[in-house]
C-alpha positions in Angstrom: 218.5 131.5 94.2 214.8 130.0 95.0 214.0 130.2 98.5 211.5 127.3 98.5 213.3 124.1 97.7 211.1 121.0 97.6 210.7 118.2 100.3 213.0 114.7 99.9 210.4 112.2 99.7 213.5 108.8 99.9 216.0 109.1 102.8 220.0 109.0 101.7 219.7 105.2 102.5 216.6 104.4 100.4 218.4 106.6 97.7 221.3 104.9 97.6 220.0 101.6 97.3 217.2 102.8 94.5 220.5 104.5 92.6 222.7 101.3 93.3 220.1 99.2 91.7 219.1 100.8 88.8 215.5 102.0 90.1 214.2 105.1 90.1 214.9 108.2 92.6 213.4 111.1 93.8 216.6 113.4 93.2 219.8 113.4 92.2 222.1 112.5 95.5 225.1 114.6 97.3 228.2 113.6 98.3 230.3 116.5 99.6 233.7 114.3 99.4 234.1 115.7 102.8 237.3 114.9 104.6 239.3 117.0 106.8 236.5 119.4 106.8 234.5 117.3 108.8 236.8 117.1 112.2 237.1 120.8 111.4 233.0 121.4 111.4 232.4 119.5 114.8 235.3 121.1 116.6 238.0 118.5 116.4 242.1 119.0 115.7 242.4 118.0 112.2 244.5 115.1 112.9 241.8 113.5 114.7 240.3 112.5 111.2 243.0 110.0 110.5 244.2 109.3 113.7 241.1 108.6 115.7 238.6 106.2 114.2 236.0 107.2 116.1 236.6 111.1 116.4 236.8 110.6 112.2 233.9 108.7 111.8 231.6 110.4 114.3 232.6 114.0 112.8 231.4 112.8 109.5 227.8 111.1 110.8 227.6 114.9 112.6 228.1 116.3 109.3 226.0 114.6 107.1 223.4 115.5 109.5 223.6 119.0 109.8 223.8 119.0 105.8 221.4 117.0 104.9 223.6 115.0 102.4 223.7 111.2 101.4 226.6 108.9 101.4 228.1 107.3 104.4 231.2 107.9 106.4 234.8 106.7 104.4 238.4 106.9 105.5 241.5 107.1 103.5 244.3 109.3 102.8 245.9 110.1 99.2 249.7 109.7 100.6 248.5 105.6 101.3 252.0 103.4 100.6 254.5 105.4 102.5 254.1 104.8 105.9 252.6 101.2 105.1 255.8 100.3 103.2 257.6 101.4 106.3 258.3 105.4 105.5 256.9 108.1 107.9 253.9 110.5 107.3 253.3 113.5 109.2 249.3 114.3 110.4 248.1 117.5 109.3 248.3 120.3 112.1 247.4 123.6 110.3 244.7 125.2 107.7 247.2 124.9 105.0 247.5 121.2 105.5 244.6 119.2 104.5 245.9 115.2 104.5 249.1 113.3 106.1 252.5 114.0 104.4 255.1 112.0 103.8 258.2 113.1 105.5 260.3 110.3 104.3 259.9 107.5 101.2 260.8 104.2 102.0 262.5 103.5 98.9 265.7 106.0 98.3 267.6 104.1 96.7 267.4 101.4 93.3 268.6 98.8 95.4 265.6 99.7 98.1 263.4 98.5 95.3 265.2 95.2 95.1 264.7 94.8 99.0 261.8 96.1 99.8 258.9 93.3 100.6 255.2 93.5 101.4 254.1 94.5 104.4 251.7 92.7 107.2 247.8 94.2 106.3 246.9 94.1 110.0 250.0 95.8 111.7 251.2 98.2 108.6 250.9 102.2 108.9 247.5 103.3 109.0 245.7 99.6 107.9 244.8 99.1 111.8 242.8 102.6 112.3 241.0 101.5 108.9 240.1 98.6 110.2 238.8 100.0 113.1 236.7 102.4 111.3 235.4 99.7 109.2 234.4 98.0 112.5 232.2 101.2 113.6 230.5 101.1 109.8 229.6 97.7 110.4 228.8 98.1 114.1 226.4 101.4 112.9 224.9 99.6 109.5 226.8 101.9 107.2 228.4 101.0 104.0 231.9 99.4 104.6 234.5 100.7 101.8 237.9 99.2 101.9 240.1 101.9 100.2 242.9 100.8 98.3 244.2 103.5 95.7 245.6 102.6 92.5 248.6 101.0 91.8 250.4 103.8 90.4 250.0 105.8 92.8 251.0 103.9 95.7 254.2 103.3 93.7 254.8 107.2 93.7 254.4 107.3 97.3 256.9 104.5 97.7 259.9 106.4 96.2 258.0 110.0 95.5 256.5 109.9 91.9 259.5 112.3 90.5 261.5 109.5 90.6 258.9 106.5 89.8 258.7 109.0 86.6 262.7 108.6 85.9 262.7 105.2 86.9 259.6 104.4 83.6 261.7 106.3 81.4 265.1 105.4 82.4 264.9 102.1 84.3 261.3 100.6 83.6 262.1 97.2 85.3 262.4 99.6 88.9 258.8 101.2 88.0 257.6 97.8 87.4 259.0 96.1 90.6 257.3 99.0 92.8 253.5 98.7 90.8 253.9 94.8 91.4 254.2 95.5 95.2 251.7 97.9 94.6 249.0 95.8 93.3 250.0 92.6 95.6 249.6 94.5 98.6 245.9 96.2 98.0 244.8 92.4 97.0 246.0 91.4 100.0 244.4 94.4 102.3 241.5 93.2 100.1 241.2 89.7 101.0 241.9 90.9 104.6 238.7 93.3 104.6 236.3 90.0 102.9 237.7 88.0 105.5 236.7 90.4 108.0 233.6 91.3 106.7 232.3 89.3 103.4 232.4 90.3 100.0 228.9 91.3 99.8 229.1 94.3 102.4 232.1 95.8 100.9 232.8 99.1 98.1 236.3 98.7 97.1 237.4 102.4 96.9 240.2 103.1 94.0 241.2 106.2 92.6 243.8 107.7 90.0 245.5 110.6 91.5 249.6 110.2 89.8 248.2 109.0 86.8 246.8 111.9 85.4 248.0 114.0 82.0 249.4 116.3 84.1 251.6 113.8 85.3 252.5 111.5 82.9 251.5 110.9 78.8 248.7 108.5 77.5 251.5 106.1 76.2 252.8 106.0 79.4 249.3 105.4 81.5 248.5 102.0 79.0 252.1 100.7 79.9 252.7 101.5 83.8 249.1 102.4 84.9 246.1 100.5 83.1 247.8 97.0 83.1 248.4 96.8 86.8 244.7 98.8 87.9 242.5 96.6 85.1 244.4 93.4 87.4 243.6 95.0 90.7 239.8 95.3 90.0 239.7 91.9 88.5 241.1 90.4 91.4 238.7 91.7 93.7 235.4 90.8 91.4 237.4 87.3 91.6 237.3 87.6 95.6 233.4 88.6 95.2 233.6 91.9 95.4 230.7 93.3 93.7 231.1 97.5 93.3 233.6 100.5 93.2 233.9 103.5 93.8 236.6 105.3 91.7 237.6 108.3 91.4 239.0 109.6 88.2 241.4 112.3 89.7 243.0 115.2 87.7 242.8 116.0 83.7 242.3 111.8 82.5 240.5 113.3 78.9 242.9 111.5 77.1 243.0 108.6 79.4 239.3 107.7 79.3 239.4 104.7 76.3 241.8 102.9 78.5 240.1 103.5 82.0 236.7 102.2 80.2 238.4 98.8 79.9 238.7 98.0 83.5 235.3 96.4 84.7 233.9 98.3 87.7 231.6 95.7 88.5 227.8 96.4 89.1 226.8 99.5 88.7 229.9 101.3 90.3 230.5 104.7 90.9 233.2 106.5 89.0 233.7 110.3 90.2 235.4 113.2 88.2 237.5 116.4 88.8 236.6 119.4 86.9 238.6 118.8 84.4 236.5 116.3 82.8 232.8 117.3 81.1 230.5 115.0 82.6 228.6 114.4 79.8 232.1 113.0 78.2 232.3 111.2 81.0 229.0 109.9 80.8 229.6 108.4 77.0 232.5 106.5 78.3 230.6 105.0 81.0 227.1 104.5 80.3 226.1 101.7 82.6 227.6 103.3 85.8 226.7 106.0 88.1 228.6 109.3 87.2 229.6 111.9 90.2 231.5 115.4 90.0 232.6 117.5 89.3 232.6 120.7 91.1 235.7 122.5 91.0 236.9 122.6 94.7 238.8 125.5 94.6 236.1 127.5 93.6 234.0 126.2 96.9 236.7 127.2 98.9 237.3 130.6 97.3 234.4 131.4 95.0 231.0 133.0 96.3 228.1 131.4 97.1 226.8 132.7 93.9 229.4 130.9 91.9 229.2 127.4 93.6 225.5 127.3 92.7 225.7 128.0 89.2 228.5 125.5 88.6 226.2 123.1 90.9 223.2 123.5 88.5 225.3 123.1 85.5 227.2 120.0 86.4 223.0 118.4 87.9 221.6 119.5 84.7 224.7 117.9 82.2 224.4 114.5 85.1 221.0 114.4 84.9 221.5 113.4 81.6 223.8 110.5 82.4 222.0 107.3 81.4 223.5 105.1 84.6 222.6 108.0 87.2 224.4 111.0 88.9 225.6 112.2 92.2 226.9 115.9 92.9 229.9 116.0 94.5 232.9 118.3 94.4 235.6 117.6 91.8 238.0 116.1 94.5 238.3 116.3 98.5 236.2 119.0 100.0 238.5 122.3 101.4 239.0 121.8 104.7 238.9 125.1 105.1 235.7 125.9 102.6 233.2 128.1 103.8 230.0 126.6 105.6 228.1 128.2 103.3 229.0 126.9 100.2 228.8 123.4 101.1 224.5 124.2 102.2 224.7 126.4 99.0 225.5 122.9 97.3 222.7 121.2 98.9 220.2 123.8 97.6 221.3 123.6 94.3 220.1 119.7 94.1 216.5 120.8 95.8 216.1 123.4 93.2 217.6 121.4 90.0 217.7 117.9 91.2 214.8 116.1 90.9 213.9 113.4 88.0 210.1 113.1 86.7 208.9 110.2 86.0 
């Protein structure tokens, strides 16, 4: 490794809004998706990250600034729809938990599915601590990001996403009845958040964990997925909602001609697990700002020595990308991940990472 990276000559906030607008930059950003690891880093119990607002977003500002990175502070969790639908999550206590758990579904039954109705946005599970957080992003001058999921996925965590897969091959019109709840209820958080805040201020955060090839087929993703996520995003650029931020979760290669039909309004940012080449993702999505894809286990697990050769290839394949690139890990940073690896990141974008003009 080079021992004499150059000096940043934009701050993450000037970079952000250069990259966000299409004008040049002096490197190629960072975003660590760090989580967990962040309460972990400054000292804090785990659970403090999504049950303290301010613990969660005052371990990330710490964070970013002993690393240097860009971004701003987020909160969300990938088990979202269980406790807001009225089932219970558990916190994460240990190393070998990273994110709440759900500990019960609130849908067990089919006739659950019949009954069960949307929830309140400002009383329902964790929707009040992300509101709270929000508040401190808008209190500190931050970026605001209202995270609501995808569709699918919420469904999954309404009745566990075994069953959701039963229920679209056996009984579609159960499947169907949860992603409609699904979709109503992260329009509604929606409207509450541009209510709150204005649709100007806001990145809608969505992601596609469940729906990946792992998970279900390609035929499956255009009937029970696509329809329901396309409506989602067009019902927030309705509201005025002007960018996401999704994140294309898990092995999607053979979902890509489908998720390039859902607008992701100007300029958004669509991140990538390591699963998908970034240059591939890059072709589908040429107007919009391509991030990944750093395989996370290997941060957690690999050496240094490894992290910053897959750092430098996935800069030098982004770099590439016509509508911009950010580094970031392929999905949530380790909690557990070596120090190390994550400043070993960071070096790799002041060696490789910097655009001439």
């Amino acid at each position: 490794m080079a021992q004499t990276p150059k000096q940043d000559r934009m701050t993450p906030a000037e970079r952000m809004r250069a990259l966000l607008a299409g004008q040049p930059i002096d490197r190629v950003p960072f975003f660590p998706f760090t989580r967990g690891f962040c309460a972990r880093n400054v000292g804090y119990p785990l659970e403090s990250f999504y049950a303290d607002p301010e613990k969660s977003f005052w371990s990330q500002v710490w964070t970013q600034e002993m690393y240097g990175y860009d971004g701003s502070p987020a909160i969300g969790y990938a088990a979202y729809g269980a406790w807001e639908f009225g089932g219970e999550v558990r916190f994460p206590s240990s190393q070998w938990e990273q994110a709440p758990i759900i500990t019960r579904f609130p849908v067990q039954s089919e006739q659950d599915v019949w009954n069960l109705r949307l929830p309140d946005v400002k009383t329902a599970g964790m929707l009040p601590m992300m509101m709270q957080f929000s508040k401190l992003q808008q209190e500190f001058g931050t970026s605001i990001n209202v995270t609501c999921g995808s569709p699918f996925t919420r469904a999954g965590n309404m009745c566990g996403i075994d069953k959701l897969c039963r229920w679209m091959v056996k009984k579609p019109e159960l499947a169907h009845r949860l992603l409609r709840l699904a979709t109503d209820h992260g329009v509604e958080v929606v409207q509450y958040w541009v209510d709150t805040f204005g649709a100007e201020r806001i990145t809608a955060r969505t992601s596609t964990p469940a729906e990946a090839n792992q998970v279900i087929s390609p035929k499956q993703f255009e009937e029970f997925a696509f329809p329901y996520h396309k409506e989602l995003h067009e019902k927030l650029l309705a509201m005025g909602v002007k960018r996401f931020h999704c994140h294309i979760c898990g092995e999607h290669n053979l979902n890509l001609p489908y998720l390039a039909r859902i607008p992701m309004g100007d300029r958004g940012i669509l991140s990538f697990g390591h699963e998908v080449d970034l240059e591939t993702a890059a072709s589908y999505f040429p107007n919009h700002i391509i991030a990944g894809n750093v395989e996370p286990q290997v941060i957690q697990n690999g050496t240094p020595q490894q992290v910053y050769e897959l750092c430098r290839i996935a800069i030098e394949k982004g770099k590439k990308a016509p509508g911009g690139y950010v580094l970031m890990a392929g999905c949530e940073l380790p909690v557990m991940a070596p120090p190390y690896n994550i400043y070993v990141m960071k070096k790799a974008v002041g060696e490789f990472g910097w655009y001439d003009y």
